[in-house]
C-alpha positions in Angstrom: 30.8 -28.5 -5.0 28.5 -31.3 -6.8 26.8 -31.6 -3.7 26.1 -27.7 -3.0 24.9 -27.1 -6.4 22.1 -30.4 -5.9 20.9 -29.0 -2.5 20.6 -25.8 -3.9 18.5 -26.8 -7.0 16.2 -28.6 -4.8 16.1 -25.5 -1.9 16.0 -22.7 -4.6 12.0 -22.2 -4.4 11.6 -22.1 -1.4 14.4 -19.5 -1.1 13.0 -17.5 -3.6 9.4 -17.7 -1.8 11.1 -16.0 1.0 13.0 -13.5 -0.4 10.8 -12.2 -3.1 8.2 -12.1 -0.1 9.9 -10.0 2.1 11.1 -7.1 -0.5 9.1 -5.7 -3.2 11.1 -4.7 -5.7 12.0 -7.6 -8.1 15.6 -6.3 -9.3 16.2 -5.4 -5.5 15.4 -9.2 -4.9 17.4 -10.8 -7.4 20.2 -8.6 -6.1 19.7 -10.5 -2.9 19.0 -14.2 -4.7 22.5 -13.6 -6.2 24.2 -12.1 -2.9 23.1 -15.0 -1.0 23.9 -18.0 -3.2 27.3 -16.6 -3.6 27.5 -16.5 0.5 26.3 -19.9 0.7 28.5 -21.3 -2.1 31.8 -20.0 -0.1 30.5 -20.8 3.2 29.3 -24.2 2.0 32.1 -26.1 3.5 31.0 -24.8 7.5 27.7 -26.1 6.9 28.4 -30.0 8.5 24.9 -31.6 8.5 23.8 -31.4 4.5 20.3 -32.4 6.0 20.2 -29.0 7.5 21.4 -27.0 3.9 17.4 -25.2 4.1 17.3 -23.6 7.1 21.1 -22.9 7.2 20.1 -21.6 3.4 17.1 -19.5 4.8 19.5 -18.0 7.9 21.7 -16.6 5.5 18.6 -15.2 3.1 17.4 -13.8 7.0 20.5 -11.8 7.4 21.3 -10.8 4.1 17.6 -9.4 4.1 18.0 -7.4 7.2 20.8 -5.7 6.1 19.3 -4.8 2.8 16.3 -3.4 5.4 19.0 -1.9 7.7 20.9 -0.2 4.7 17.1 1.2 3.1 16.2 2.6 6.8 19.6 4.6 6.1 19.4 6.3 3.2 15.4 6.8 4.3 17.6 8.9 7.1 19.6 9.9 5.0 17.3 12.1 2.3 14.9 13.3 5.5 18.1 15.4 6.5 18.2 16.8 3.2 14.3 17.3 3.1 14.8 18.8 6.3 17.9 20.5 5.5 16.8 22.3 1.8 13.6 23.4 3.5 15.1 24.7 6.9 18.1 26.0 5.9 17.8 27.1 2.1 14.4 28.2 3.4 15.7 31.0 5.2 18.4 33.0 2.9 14.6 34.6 1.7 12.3 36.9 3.7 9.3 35.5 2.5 10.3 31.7 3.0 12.2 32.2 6.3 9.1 34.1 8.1 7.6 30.2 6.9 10.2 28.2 8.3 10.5 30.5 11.8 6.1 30.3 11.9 6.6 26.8 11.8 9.3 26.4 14.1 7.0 28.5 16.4 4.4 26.2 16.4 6.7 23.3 17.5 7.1 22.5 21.1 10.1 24.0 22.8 12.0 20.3 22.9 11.7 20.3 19.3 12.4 23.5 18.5 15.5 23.1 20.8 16.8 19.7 19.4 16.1 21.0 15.7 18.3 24.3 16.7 21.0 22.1 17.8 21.2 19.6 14.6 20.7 22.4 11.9 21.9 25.1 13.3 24.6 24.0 15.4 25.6 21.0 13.7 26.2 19.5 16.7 26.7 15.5 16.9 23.9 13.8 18.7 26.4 12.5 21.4 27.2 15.9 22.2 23.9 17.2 22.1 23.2 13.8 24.5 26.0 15.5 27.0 25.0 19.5 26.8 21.0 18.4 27.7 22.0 15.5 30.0 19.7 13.4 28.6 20.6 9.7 27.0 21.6 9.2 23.1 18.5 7.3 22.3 16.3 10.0 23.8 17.9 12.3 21.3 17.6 10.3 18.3 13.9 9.7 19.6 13.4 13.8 20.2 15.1 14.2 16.9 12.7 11.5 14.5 9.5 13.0 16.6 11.0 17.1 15.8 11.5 16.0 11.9 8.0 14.3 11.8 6.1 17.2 13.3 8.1 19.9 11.0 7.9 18.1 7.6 3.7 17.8 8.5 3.2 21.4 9.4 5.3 22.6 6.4 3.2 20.3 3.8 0.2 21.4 5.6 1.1 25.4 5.4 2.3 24.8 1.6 -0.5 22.5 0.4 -3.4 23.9 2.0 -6.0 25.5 -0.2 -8.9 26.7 1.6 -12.4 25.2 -0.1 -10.5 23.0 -2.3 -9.3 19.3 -1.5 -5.6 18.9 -2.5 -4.1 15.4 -3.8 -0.6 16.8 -3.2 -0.8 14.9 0.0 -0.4 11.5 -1.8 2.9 11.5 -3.2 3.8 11.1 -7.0 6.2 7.9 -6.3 4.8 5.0 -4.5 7.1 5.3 -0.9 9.0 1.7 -0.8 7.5 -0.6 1.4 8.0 -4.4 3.0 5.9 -7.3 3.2 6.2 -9.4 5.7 4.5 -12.4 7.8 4.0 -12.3 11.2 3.2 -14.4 14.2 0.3 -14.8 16.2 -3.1 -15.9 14.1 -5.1 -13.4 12.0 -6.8 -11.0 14.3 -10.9 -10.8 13.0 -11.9 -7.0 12.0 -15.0 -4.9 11.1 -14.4 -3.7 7.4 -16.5 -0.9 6.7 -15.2 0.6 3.8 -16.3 0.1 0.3 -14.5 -3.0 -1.6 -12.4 -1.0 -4.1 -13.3 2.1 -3.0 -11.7 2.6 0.2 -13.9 5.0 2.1 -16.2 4.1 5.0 -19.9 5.2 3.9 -20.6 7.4 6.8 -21.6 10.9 7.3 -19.1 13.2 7.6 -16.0 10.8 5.8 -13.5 11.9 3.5 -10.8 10.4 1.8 -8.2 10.7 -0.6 -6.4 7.6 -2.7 -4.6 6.8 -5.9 -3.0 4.1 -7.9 0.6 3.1 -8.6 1.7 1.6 -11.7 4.8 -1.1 -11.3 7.4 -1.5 -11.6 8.3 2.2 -12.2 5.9 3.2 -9.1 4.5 6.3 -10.6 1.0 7.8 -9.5 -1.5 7.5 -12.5 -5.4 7.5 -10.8 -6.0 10.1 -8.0 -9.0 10.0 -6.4 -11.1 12.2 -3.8 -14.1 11.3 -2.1 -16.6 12.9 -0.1 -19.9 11.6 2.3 -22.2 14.5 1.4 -25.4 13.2 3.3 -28.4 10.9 3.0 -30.2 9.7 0.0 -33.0 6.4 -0.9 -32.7 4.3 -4.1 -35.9 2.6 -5.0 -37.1 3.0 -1.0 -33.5 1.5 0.5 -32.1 4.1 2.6 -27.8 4.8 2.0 -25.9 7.8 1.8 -24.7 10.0 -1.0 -20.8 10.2 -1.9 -19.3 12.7 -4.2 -15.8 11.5 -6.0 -13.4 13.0 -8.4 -10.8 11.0 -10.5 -8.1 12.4 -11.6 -6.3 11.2 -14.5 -7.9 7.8 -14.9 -7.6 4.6 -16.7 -9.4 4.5 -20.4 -12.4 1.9 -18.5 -12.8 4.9 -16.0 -12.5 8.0 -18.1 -16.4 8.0 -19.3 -15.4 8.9 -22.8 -11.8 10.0 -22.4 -12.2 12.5 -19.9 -9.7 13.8 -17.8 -11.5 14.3 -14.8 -14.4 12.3 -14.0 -16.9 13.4 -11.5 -19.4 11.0 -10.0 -21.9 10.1 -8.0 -22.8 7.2 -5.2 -25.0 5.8 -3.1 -23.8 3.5 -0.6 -25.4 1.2 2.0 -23.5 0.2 5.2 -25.6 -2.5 7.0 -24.5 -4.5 10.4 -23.3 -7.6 8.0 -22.7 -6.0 4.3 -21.4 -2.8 2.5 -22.7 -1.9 -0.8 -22.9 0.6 -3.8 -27.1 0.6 -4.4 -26.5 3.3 -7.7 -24.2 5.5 -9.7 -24.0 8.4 -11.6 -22.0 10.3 -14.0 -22.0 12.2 -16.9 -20.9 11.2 -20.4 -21.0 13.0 -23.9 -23.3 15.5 -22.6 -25.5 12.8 -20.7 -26.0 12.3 -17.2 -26.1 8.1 -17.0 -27.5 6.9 -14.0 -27.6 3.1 -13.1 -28.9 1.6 -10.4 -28.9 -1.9 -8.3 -32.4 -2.9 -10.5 -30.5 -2.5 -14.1 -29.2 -6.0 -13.8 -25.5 -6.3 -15.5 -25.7 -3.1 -16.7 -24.9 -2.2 -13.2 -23.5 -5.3 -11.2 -20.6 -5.6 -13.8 -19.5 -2.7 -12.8 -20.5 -1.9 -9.5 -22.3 -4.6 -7.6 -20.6 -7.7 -5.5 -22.0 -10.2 -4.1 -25.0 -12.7 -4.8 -28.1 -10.1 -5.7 -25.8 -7.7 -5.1 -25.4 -8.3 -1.0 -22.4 -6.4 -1.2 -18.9 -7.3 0.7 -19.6 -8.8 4.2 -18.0 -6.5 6.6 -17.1 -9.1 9.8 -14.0 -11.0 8.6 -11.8 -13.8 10.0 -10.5 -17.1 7.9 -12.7 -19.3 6.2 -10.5 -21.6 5.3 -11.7 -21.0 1.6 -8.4 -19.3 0.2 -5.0 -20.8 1.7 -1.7 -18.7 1.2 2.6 -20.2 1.6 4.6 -17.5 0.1 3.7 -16.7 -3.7 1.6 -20.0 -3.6 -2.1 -19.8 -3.3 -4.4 -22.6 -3.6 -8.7 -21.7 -3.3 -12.0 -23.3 -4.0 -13.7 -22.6 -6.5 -16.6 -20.8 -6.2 -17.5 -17.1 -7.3 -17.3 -14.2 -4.6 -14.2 -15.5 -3.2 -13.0 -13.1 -0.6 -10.9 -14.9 2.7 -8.5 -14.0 5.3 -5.4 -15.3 4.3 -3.1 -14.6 6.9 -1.4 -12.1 9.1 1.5 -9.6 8.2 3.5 -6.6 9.2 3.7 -4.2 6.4 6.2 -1.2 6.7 5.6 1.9 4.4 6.4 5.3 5.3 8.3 5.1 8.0 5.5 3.6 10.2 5.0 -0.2 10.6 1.5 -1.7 10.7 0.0 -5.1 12.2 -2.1 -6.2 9.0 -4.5 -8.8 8.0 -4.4 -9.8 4.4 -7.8 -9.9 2.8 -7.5 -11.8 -1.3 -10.1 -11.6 -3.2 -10.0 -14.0 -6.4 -12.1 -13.8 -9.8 -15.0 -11.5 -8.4 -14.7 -9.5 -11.6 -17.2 -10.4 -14.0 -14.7 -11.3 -16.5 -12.2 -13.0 -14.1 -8.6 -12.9 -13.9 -7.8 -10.5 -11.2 -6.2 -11.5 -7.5 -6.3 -8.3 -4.9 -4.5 -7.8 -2.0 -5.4 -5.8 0.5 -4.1 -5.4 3.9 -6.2 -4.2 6.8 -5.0 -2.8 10.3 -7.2 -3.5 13.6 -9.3 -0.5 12.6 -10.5 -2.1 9.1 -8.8 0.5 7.4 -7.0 -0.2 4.1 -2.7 0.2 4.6 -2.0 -1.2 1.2 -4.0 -2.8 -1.9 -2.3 -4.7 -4.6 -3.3 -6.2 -7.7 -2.8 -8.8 -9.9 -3.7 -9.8 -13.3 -3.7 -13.4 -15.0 -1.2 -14.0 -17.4 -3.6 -14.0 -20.5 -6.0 -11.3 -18.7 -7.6 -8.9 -21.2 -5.1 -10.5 -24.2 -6.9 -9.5 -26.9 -6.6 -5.9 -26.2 -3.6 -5.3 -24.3 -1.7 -7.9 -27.0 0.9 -9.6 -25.2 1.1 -11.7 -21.6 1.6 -9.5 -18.7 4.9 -12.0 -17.8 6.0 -10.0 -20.7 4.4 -6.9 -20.2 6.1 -6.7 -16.8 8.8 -8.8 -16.4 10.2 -7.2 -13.1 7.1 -7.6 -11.5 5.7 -9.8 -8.7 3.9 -13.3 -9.2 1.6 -15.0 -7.5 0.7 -18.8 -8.9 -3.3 -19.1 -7.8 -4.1 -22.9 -8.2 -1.0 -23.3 -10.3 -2.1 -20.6 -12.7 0.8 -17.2 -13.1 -0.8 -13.5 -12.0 1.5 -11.0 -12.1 1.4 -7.6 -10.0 -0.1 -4.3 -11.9 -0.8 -2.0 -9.8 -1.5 -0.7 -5.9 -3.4 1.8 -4.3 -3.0 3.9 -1.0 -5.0 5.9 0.5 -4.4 9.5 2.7 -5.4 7.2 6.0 -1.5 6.0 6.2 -0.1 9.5 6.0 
């Protein structure tokens, strides 16, 4: 097996490109590294043409990656039966929680009422179900997924709803799994309209609700809600006011080690650019209010852009930033932001046809790489973000390669960054 073990050597980044591309999780991927080498290294002797050992290497990756998706879709099935199940059934051995569970059920459409009867209560098999409606087994499975959906959103609604009060119960406490992965056809060109790093669109009447994952253990840390109140001027330039309340933020966000932070915007939204023109908040008994004339003051924190144009909103590829797999190669200039390429990312259940938007180094300190991921609508799916090796050493003390060793990274003109964090937003609920 001389031979297998030299073609695999010289194959083995590439294979790990497209593995560790497809699946997020780092142990889940070198569970699949080690699953396919050892497929390979028994099937090695079927393979006749050694010129081919790549893609014959990559097929078996391709299959061994669909299963792994095929077996996550599962137990995804598996624990919305008993969602469904604790809050249907358990739900109703009380008076108070079954009138819930039979004034939801009411508000369901008789199909799904009917198909949810037959599962729950019946515990009927869906072929048998299939036979007593005379309808096919695929239109019950479809009936069945639409019945769940509806009944899982009207009992969050009806038990997180507090009336005058936004509630960041909707975004849940674990980051739900999600793939990565490229797809054909040429990125599509948007209209971004949002806020970079913010993630609301500065119009009247939006609202929004997002929050931060740290990785690898997924757990929620930064919650955020944000509100459009109305108009406002800065210094004679016309924008809008937004309201926002962080919850639980990071020690550069807290203002002083505050647990809740409530601040102030004003945001622009032109036909080319959006832009933050000032911000306020209050501090040790201070209301601090900086605005885009305070120089760094303000731009290191909330300006972008030369003179603080802010993020240009039409996007297609520049050709400025160029992305294969883990490896990214860019110019070097400041404000890099490109179009990097097009991908499906599925998250939730739901599968969306993205763009991926990186932005390199427009920190004024450097050392940060952001994905983000934007649907046809120039709404956010998914942000990522990564930190360079040595990024902010001297306080956090060690590399982040060390820091997180699970984690994701990306090698930016042949420099490490490794994944930190991500951030979703209510938009993909």
């Amino acid at each position: 097996m001389d031979g297998f073990e030299a073609l695999l050597r010289a194959h083995s980044a590439a294979l790990e490109r497209y593995v560790r591309f497809r699946v997020s999780s780092s142990a889940a991927a070198e569970d699949l590294l080690q699953e396919i080498r050892l497929s390979a290294y028994f099937n090695f002797s079927s393979l006749r043409n050694p010129a081919a050992f790549q893609s014959w290497l990559l097929q078996i990756a391709r299959s061994k990656c669909g299963d792994y998706f095929r077996k996550q879709a599962k137990e995804r099935q598996l624990q919305e039966k008993v969602y469904l199940e604790s809050k249907m059934l358990a739900a109703c051995s009380g008076a108070a929680s079954g009138a819930a569970v039979r004034e939801i059920l009411s508000a369901l459409s008789e199909n799904n009422r009917q198909i949810l009867y037959l599962v729950y209560w019946r515990e009927l098999p869906q072929k048998e179900i299939a036979r007593l409606l005379q309808i096919p087994e695929g239109t019950v499975k479809s009936r069945l997924y639409t019945a769940k959906q509806q009944f899982k959103k009207l009992w969050e609604q009806r038990t997180n709803e507090k009336k005058g009060e936004w509630n960041m119960n909707t975004l849940p406490k674990i980051m739900p799994d999600y793939t990565i992965e490229q797809a054909k056809g040429e990125p599509f060109a948007v209209c971004w309209e949002e806020i970079m790093g913010w993630f609301i669109v500065p119009k009247i009447g939006e609202t929004l609700q997002w929050a931060m994952y740290d990785f690898p253990e997924r757990i929620r840390t930064e919650r955020m809600e944000m509100k459009v109140l109305g108009p406002a001027e800065v210094h004679g330039i016309r924008g809008v006011q937004i309201r926002t309340v962080e919850y639980d933020p990071m020690e550069c966000n807290s203002a002083g080690g505050q647990k809740v932070v409530e601040r102030s915007l004003i945001a622009q939204l032109t036909d080319t650019h959006c832009r933050i023109l000032a911000e306020s908040h209050k501090e040790g008994g201070v209301q601090r209010l900086y605005t885009f004339l305070d120089g760094d003051p303000f731009l290191d924190n909330w300006g972008f852009g030369e003179d603080n144009c802010g993020n240009e909103i039409h996007l297609k590829p520049k050709g400025e930033i160029c992305r294969s797999g883990n490896i990214v190669t860019a110019v070097n200039k400041p404000f890099l932001l490109d179009v990097v390429g097009r991908y499906t990312i599925a998250i939730g259940g739901k599968r969306y046809d993205t763009i991926c938007v990186m932005d390199i180094g427009t920190y004024i300190d450097g050392g940060v790489v952001t994905e983000q991921f934007l649907d046809e609508n120039g709404r956010t799916i998914l942000w990522r973000r990564f930190n360079h090796d040595t990024w902010a050493i001297e306080h956090h003390g060690t590399p982040w390669s060390q820091r997180l060793p699970e984690n994701e990274t990306l090698m930016v003109n042949g420099e490490p960054y490794v994944h930190w964090y991500d951030c979703i937003t209510d938009y993909i609920l």
